[in-house]
Structure formats: C-alpha cells, structure tokens
BALUM-978783 format. One record per residue: z, x, y of N, C-alpha, C in turn; residue in one letter. Coordinates in steps of 0.001 Angstrom, whole numbers, plus 500000, padded with zeros to 6 digits. Layout:
REM BALUM-978783
NODE	n_z	n_x	n_y	ca_z	ca_x	ca_y	c_z	c_x	c_y	kenu
NODE	Z	X	Y	Z	X	Y	Z	X	Y	A
...
REM end
This chain:
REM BALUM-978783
NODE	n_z	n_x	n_y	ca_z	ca_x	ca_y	c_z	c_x	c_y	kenu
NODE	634431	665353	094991	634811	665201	096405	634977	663715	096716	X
NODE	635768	663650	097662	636061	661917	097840	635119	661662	098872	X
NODE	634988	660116	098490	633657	659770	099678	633890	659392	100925	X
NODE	633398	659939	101795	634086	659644	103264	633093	658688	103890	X
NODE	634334	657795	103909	633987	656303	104852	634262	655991	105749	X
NODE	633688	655942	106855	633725	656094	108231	633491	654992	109286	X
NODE	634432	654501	109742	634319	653283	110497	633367	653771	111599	X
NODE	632194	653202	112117	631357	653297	112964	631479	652290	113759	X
NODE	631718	651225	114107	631925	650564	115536	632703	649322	114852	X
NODE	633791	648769	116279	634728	647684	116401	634509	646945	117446	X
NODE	634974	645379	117293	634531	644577	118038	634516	645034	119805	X
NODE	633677	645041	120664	633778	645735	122047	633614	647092	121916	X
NODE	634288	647704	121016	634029	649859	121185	633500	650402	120058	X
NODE	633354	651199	120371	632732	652392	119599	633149	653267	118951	X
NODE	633159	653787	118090	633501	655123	117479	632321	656015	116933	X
NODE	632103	657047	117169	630886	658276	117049	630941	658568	115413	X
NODE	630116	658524	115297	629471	658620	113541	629876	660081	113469	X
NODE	630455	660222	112281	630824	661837	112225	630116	662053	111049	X
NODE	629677	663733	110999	628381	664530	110726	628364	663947	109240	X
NODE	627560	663776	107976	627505	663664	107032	626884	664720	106422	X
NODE	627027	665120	105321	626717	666574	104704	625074	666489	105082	X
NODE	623989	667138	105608	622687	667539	105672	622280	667139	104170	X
NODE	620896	665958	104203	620311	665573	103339	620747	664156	102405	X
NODE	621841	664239	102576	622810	663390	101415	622334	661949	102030	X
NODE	622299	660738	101232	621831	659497	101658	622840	658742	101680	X
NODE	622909	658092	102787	623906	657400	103240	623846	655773	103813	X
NODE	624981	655352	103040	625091	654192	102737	625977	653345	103939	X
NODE	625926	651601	103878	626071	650963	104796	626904	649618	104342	X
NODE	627739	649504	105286	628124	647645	105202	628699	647325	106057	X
NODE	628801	646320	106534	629834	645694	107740	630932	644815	106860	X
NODE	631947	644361	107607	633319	643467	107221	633305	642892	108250	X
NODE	634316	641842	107683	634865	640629	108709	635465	641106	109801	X
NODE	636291	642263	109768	636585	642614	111079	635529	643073	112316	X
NODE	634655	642715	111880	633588	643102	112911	632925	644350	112592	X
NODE	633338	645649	111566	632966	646897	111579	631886	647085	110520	X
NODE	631241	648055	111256	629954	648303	110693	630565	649957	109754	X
NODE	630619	650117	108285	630656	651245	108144	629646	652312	107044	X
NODE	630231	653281	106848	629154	654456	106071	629943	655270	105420	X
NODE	629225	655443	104113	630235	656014	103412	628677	657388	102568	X
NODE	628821	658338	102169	628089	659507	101442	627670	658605	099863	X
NODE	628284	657537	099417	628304	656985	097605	628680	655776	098190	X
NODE	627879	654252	097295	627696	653594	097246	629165	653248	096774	X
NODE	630149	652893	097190	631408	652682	096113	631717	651205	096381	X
NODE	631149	650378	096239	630883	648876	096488	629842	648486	096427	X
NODE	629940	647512	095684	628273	646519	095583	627613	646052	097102	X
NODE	628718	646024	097975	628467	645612	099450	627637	646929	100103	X
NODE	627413	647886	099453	626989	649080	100201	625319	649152	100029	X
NODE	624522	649420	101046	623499	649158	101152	622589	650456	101389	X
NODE	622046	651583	100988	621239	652637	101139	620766	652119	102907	X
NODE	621198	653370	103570	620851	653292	105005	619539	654241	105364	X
NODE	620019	655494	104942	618644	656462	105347	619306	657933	104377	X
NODE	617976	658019	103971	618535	659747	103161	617822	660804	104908	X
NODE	618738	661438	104906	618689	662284	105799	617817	663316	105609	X
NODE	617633	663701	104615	616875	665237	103974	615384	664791	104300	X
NODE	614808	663630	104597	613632	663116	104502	612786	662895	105822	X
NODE	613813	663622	107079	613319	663592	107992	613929	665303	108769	X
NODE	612880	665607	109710	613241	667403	109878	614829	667459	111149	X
NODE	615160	666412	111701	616002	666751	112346	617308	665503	112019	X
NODE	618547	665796	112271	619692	665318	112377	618933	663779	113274	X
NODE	619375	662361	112524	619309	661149	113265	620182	661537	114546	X
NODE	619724	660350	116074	620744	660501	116961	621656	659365	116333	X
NODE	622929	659362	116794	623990	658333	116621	622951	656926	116797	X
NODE	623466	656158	115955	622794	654507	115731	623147	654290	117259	X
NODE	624117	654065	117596	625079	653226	118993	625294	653843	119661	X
NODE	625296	653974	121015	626455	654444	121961	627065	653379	122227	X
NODE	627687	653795	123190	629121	653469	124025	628689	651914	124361	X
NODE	629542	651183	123690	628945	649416	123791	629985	649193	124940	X
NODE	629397	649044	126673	630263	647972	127443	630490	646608	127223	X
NODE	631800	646596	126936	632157	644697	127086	631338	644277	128221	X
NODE	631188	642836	128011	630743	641883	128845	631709	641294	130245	X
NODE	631625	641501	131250	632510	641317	132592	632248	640049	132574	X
NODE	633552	639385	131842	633154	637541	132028	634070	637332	133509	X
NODE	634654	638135	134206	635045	637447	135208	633478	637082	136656	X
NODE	632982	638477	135951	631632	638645	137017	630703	637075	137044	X
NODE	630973	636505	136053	630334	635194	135807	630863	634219	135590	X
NODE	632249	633919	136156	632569	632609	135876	632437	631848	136844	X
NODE	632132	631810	137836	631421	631073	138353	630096	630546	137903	X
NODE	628949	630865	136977	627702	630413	136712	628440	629357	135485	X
NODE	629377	630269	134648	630052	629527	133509	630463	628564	133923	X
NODE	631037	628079	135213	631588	626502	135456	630499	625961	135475	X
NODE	629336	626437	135874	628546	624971	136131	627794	624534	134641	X
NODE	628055	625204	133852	627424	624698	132624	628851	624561	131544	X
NODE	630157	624346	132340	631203	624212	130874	631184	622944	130929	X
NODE	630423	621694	131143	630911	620683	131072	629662	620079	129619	X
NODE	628540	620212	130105	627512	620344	129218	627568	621777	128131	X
NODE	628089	622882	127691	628211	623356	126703	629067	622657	125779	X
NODE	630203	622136	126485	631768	621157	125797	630543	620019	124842	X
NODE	629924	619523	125702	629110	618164	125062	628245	618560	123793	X
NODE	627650	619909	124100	626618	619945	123299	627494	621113	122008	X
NODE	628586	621640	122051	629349	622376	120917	629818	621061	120168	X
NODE	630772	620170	120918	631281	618804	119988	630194	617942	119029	X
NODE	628885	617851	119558	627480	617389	118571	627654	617997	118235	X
NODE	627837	619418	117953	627479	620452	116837	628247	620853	115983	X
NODE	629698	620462	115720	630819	620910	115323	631079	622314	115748	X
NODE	630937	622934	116854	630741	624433	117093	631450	625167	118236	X
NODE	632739	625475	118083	633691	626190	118915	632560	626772	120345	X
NODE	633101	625638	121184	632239	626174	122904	632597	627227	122943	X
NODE	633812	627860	122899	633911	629403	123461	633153	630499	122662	X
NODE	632619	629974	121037	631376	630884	120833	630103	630897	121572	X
NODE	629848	629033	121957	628509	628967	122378	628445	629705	123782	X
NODE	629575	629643	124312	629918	630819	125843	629601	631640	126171	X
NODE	629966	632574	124471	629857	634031	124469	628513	634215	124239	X
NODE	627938	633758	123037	626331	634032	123346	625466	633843	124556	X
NODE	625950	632981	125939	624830	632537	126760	625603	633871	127234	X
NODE	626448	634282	127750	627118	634928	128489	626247	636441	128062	X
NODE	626200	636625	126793	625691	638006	126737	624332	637842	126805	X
NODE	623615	636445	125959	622068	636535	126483	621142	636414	127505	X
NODE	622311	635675	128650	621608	635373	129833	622136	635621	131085	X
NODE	623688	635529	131178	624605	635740	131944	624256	634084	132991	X
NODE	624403	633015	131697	624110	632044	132784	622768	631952	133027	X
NODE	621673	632593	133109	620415	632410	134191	619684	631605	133168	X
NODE	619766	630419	133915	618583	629362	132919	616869	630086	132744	X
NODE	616855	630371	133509	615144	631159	134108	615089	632531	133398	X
NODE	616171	633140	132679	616043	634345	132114	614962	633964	131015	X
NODE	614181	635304	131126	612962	635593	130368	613322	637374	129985	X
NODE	613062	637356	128278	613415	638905	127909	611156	639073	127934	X
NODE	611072	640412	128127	609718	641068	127483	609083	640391	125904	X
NODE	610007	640121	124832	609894	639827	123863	609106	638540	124017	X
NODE	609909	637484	125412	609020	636326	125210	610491	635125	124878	X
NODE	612071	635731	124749	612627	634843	124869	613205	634178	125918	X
NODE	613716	632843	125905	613592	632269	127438	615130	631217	127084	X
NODE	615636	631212	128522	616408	630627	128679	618193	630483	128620	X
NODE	619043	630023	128638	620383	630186	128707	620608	631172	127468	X
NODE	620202	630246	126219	620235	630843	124945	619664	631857	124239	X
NODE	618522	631781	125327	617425	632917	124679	616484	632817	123706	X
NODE	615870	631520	123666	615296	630827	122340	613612	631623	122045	X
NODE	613420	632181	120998	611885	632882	121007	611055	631789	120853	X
NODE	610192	631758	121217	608967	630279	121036	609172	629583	120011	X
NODE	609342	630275	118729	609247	630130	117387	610312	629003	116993	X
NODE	611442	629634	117514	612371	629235	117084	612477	627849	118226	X
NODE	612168	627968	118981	612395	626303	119940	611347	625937	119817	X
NODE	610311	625941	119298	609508	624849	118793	609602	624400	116867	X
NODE	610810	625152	116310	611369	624456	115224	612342	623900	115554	X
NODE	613248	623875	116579	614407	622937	116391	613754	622207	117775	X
NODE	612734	621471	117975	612514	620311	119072	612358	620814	120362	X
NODE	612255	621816	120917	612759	622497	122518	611240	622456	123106	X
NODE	611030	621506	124088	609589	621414	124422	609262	622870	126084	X
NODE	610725	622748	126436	610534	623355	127548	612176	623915	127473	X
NODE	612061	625518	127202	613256	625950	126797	613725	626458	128093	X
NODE	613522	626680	129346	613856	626867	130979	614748	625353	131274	X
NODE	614880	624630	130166	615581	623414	130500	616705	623388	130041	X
NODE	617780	623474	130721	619531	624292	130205	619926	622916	129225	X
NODE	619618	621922	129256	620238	620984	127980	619225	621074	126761	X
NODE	617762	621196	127062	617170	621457	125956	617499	622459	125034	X
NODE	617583	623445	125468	618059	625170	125458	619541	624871	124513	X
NODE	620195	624602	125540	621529	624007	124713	621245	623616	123310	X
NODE	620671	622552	123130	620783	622421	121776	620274	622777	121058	X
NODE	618695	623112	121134	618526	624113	119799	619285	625289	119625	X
NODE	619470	625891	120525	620194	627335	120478	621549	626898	119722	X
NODE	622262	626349	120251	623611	625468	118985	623305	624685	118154	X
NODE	621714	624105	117679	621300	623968	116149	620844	625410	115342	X
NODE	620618	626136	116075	620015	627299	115023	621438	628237	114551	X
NODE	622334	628215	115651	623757	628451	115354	624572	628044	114200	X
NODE	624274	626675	114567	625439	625873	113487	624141	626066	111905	X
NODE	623132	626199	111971	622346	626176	111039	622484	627841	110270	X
NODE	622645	628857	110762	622693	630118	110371	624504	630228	109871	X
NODE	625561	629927	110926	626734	630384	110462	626656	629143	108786	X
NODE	625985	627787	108324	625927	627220	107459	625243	628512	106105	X
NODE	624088	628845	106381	623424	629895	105944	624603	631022	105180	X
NODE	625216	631459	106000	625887	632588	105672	627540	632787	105689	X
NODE	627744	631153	105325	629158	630963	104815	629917	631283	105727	X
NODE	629695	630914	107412	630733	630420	108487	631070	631890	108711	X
NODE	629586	632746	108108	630708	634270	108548	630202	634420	110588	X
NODE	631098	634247	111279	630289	634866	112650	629793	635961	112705	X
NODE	629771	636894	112164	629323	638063	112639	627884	637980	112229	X
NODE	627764	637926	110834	626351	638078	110058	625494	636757	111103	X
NODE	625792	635554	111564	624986	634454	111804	624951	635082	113338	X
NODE	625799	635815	114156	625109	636173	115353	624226	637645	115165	X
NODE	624259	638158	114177	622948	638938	113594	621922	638516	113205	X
NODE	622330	637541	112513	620923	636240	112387	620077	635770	113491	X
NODE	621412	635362	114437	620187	635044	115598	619710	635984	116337	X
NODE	620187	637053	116773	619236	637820	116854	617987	638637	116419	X
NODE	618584	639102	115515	617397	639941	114425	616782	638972	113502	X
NODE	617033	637851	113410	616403	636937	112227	617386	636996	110759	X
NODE	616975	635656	110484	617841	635746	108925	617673	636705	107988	X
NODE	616009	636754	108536	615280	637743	107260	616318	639097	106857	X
NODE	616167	639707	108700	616936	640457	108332	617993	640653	107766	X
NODE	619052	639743	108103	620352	640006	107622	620155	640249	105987	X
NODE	619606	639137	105242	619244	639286	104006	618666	640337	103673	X
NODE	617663	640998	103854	617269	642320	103829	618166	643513	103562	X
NODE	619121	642917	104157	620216	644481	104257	621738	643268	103361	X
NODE	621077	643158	102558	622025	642465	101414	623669	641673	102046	X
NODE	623008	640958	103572	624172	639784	103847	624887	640876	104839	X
NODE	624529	641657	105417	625040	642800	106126	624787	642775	107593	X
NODE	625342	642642	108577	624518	643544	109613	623495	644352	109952	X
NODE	622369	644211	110118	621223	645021	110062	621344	646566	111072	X
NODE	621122	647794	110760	621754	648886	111288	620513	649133	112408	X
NODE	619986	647985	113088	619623	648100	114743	620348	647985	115531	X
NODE	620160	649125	116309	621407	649128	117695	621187	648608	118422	X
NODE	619887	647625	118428	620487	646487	119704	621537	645188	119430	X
NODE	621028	645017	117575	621511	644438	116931	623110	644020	116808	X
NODE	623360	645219	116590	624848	645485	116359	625705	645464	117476	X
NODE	624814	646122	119135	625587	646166	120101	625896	644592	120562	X
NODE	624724	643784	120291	624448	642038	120267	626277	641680	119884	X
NODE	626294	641769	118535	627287	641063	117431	628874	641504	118452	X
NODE	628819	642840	119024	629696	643720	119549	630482	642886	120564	X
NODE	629500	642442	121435	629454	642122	122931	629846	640552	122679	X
NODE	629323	640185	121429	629001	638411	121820	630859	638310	121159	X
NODE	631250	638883	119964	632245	638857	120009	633344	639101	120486	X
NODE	633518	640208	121292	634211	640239	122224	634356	639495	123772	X
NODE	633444	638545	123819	633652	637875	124246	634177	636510	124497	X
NODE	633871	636564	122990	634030	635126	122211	635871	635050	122028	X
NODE	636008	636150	121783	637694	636597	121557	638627	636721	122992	X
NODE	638037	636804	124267	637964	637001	125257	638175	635579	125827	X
NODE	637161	634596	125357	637375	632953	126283	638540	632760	125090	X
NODE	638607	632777	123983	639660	632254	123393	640882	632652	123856	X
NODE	641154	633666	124758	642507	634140	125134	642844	635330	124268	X
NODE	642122	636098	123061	642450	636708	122254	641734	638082	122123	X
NODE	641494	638816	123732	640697	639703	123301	641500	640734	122180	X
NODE	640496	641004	121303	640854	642515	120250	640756	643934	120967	X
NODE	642098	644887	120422	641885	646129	121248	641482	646948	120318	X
REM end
C-alpha cells in the first residue's frame, strides 16, 4: 500500500488530519514551506516517529484547530510607536524588522506590560531564563526586551541554518526541543499554531501574505 502523506497545516490555515489506519505509528516532519506533515512509514530520514496510536484506548483529538491569522490592522497603531526602535534594534542585529514585528505582534500585540502565566514578560515575551542570559535586567523595559529577544533570534535562526520556521519553534518551545524532534517542528499545538501566526504575519508586513 502506498504511504499516505498528509499535509497537516500551512502558513495561517489549517487542514484536518485525516484518519490513519487504527494502531499504525505515525510519523512526522515539517518543510520550508511552513508545513507540518504525517505520513503511516518513515519514507525519509526527515521523518520522526510521532505517536503509535494502538498504545492509547481512544482515537488522538486533531493536534491543531483552526489557526486565526493575526489582525495586524487591529494594531497598527501600537506598531507605530515602537517601528522606529524595532528598525534600530533589527539593523544591530542583522535581522529583517518585519520578522521582529511579527513575533511582538503575535506575543504581545504591542503590550510592553504583557505577562503570560508561564512567567514570560514583555514586548517579546522573554522567560526569566532567557533575559537574564542575554543581559535583560528588567524585561517590562521595551528597549531592553528589544534586544535580547532579537539576540536570542538572531542566535537560534544562526543555530539552525537561517531556517525561520524551526528558530521561531526554538523560541518558543526551546532549542531543546526542536532538536529532540530531529531539527523539526515540535508536534505542540501551541507550538506550531506560534510558527503559523508569527509567519503569516511576517509575510503580511512584507507585503506578501501566502494563501
């Protein structure tokens, strides 16, 4: 039987995981086009054992739902007051502003004062950890914030060979992860909806949204 490989989500949308035979273990990888997919047989070294199905008593729910784009018109107003200082702090970094955009845009929507449950804080969203390794004494401070968040950036897409997708999986889920799942997208759905959103947005300030 041929192995059916199934595109499971594209940059901004979705597509519904279709049924895989009951029990059979099923495999994983993402591509440059942004897509996360699954196939019944490993038929690439890129393919990563996701979950054997037989090993749990009921059918998984779908990884993803329905990923809404990000409404960058709803915020361009917060976006002016920080495009003059993102411009400053992407050019130190060698690092296309309209990426560093898209990440504040989906992590904070702008709000310097944003705080997640987890404990991350600020435009960028920096976890303690991580802004007290790249210098950030007080990450509620939108230029401090700024730059570690576009050093750990420019430091991860270095990591993982300028790929965007895998390095905004990085910053979210950690490097560990990505490595874990052999340079892949890690198959958490907050994860993935993250990579979804930040890119389509990112494609979005460039003038280039993908349909």
């Amino acid at each position: 039987m041929a192995t059916a490989i199934l595109r499971y989500i594209s940059v901004g949308f979705t597509v519904p995981l279709a049924a895989a035979a009951w029990g059979d273990t099923m495999y994983m990888f993402s591509r440059q086009d942004g897509g996360v997919y699954f196939g019944n047989l490993p038929t690439a070294h890129r393919f990563a054992a996701y979950i054997n199905s037989g090993r749990i008593s009921r059918p998984p729910k779908p990884l993803i739902p329905a990923v809404a784009p990000i409404n960058i018109n709803a915020i361009r107003s917060e976006k002016s007051r920080y495009d003059s200082l993102v411009d400053q702090v992407a050019r130190g970094y060698q690092l296309d502003s309209n990426l560093l955009h898209a990440v504040i845009s989906v992590e904070s929507r702008y709000n310097p004062n944003a705080l997640s449950p987890a404990g991350a804080a600020g435009l960028m969203q920096l976890m303690p950890a991580t802004a007290k390794r790249y210098g950030v004494d007080d990450a509620l401070d939108p230029e401090q914030n700024l730059h570690g968040g576009a050093k750990y950036l420019r430091d991860l897409l270095g990591m993982f060979g300028s790929d965007i997708r895998l390095a905004l999986a990085a910053y979210h889920a950690g490097e560990n992860a990505v490595t874990r799942y052999q340079n892949n997208i890690p198959p958490f759905q907050s994860t993935v909806e993250f990579v979804a959103r930040v890119l389509d947005a990112y494609n979005r300030y460039r003038g280039n949204p993908r349909r």
